[in-house]
N, C-alpha and C positions, 0 to 999 in steps of 0.2 A: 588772200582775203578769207578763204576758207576756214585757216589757222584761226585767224584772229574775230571770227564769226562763234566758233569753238568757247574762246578766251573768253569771249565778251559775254557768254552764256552768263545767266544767274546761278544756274544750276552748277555749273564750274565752280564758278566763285564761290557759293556756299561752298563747298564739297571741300576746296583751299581753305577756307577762312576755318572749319571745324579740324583739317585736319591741324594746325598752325595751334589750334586754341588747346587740342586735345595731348599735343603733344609738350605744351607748354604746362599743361594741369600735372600730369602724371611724370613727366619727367624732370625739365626744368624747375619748376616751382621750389621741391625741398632739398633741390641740389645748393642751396646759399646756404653755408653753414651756420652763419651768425640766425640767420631766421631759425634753421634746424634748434639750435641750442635755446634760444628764446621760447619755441616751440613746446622742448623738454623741459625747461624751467616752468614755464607756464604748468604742466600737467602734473610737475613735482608738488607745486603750492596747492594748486587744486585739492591733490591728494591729500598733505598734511592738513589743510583746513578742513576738511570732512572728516579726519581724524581725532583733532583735537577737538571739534562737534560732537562727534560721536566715537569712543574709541572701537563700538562693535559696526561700526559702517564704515567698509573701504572702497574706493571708488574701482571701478573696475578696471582698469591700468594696473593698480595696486595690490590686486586680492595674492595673487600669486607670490609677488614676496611677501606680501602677510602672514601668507601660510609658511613661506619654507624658515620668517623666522622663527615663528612659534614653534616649527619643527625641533629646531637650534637650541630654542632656549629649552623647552624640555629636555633634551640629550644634555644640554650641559646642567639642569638643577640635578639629573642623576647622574649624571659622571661628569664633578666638576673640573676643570682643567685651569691649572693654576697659571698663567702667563706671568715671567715676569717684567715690568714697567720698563721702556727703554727709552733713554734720549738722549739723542745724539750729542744734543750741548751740553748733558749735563750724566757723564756716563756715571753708573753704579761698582761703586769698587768690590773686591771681591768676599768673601765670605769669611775668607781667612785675618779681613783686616777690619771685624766688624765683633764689638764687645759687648758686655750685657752689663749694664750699673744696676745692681740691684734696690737703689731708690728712687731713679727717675726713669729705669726700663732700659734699652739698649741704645746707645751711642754710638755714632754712624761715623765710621774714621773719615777724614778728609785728605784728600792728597796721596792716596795710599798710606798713610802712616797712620797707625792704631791709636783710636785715642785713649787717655788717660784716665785711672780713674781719680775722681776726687782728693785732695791730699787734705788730711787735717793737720791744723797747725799745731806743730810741737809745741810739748810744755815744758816751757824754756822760766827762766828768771828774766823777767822785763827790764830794760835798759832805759828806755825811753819812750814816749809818745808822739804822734802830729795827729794835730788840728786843730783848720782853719786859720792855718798859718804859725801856731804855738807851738813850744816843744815843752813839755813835759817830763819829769821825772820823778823816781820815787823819791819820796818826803824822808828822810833818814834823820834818827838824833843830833848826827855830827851834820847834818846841813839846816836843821834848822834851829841850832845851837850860835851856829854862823851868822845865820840869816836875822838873829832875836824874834826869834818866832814862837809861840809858845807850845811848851813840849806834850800840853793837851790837844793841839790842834791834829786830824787827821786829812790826809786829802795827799792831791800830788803836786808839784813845785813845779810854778813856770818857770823854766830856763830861758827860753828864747820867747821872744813876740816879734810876728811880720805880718806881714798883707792884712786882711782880715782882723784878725786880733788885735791886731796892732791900734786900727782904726774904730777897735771894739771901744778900746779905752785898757784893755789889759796893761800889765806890768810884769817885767820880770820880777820873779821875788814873790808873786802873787800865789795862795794857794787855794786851789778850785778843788769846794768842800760838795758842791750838787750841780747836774745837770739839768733845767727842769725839774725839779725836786728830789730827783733821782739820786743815793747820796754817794758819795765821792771816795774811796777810802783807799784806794792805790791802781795801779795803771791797769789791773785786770777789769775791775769796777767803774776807771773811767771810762774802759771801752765801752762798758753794758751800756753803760750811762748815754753816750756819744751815739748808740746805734736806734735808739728809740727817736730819738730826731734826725736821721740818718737823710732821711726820705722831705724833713723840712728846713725850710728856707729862715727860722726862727728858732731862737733857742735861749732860757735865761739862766746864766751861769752864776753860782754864789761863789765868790769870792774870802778869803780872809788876807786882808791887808793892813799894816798899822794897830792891828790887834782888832780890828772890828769887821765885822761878815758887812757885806753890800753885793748890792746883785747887777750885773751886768748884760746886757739884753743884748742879740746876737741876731740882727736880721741882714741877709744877704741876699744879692741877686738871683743865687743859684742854690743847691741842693745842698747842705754841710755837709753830708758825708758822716761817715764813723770813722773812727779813731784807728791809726796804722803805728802798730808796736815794732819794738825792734828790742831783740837779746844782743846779749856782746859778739862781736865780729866770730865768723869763723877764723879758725888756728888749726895750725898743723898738730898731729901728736906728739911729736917731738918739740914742741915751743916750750920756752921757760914763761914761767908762771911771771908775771910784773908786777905781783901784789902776794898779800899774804894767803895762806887757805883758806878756801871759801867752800871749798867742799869739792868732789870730783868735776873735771872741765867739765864734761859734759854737760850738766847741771844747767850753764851757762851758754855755753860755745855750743857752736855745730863742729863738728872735728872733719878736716877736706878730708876726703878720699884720693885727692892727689900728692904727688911730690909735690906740686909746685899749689900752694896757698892759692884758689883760685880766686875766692870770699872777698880781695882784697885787692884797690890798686898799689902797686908801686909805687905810685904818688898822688896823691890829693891834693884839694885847694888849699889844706893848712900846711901841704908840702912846698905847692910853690910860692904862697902867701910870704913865707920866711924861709928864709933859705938857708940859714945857720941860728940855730936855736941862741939865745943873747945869755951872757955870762948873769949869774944873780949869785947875790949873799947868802953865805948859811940862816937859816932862820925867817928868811923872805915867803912871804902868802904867795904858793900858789894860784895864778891867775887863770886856772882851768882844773878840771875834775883829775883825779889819781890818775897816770898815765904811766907809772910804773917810777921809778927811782930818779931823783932828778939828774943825776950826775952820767943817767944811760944818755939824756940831749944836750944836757948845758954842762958850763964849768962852774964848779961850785969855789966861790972866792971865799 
């Protein structure tokens, strides 16, 4: 009865209830770590809002790294230290694989493999054109002799018409005198011609057909593009000439640096198209450009 006379005190019980409460304040309470981190969140924001309020008022949590960075940043505005940038998903190759373009600054290899610099395009004798689906070629006396073309007319001779061109209203046979107004006078000047509309989706092309100029308007879904030339195939240096002099190959040709012709397949669509070239008469036109001697593919009756 004694005991529980003790127990039953007030005085007890306060003295229990404070120590419960005391022990709960200073030890329990910031032992939950989710609270703990809410807690240092809360006094981060704190901070940076009295910051960006005022950059010369720091809360006082805060003043101590304020100062040690300012310490930092002055030792580094006098003794800078250069770091270099790393990431991990995206490593930086070495130095040795890294070039300087002296027109657009330095070029950054990829893959390890050093990149290139710019190649300009040989000045070669033009073969051919594309665009927009056309092929082109230069305007010569003996084709446009053929053609009844008249031997005042300048510009470059459609060969082919597809896609595009084709649905322009083009013709083969057709000779494209201006691009845009741009004027036309062989496959170097049709490229000039072709890159000023390069970037649009419109373009009015003059024409000489039938002996009379007309203009043909050129609007498509997408960008035209400029005009892609082609010189005569690379040849080996040992190859025989399949035409008369025209002046040193090179002129023309790219000459391989290997044994084996790389320039060229084996066989082509006009190889498996026909598979034995068909016998013709002496004296028979031609139904394709100089491709060397007739009697090198066919039998001459």
């Amino acid at each position: 009865m004694k005991l529980l006379d003790h127990i039953a005190n007030p005085v007890f019980i306060l003295l229990i209830i404070g120590t419960f409460a005391y022990t709960y304040i200073f030890y329990f309470r910031d032992a939950d770590p989710v609270k703990k981190r809410e807690a240092e969140m809360e006094r981060e924001i704190r901070q940076r809002t009295a910051q960006a309020a005022d950059p010369n008022i720091a809360v006082a949590a805060g003043t101590a790294f304020q100062e040690t960075d300012r310490f930092i940043g002055q030792q580094n505005r006098q003794n800078p230290l250069v770091m270099p940038e790393e990431n991990p998903l995206n490593p930086q190759p070495e130095q040795g694989n890294r070039i300087d373009n002296p027109v657009n600054g330095p070029i950054q290899a990829r893959f390890g493999v050093a990149a290139q610099q710019p190649i300009a395009t040989p000045d070669k004798v033009l073969q051919e054109g594309h665009w927009i689906g056309l092929e082109v070629i230069p305007l010569t006396s003996a084709l446009a002799k053929a053609n009844s073309i008249d031997p005042e007319i300048s510009g470059v001779l459609v060969d082919e018409v597809t896609l595009l061109s084709a649905e322009a209203g083009f013709l083969a046979g057709d000779v494209i005198t201006a691009v845009n107004g741009k004027t036309v006078k062989d496959l170097k000047s049709f490229r000039h011609a072709t890159k000023q509309v390069a970037v649009s989706n419109k373009a009015v092309v003059t024409v000489h057909r039938g002996g009379k100029y007309r203009d043909i308007a050129v609007i498509s879904t997408e960008e035209l593009g400029i005009a892609q030339m082609e010189a005569a195939p690379m040849i080996l240096a040992s190859s025989r000439s399949p035409h008369g002099y025209y002046g040193p190959c090179d002129r023309c040709h790219a000459i391989s640096v290997t044994p084996v012709n790389t320039g060229q397949l084996a066989k082509d669509m006009g190889d498996s198209l026909t598979k034995v070239a068909p016998n013709i008469r002496r004296g028979t036109p031609p139904p394709h450009r100089d491709r060397g001697a007739c009697k090198t593919c066919h039998t001459v009756l």
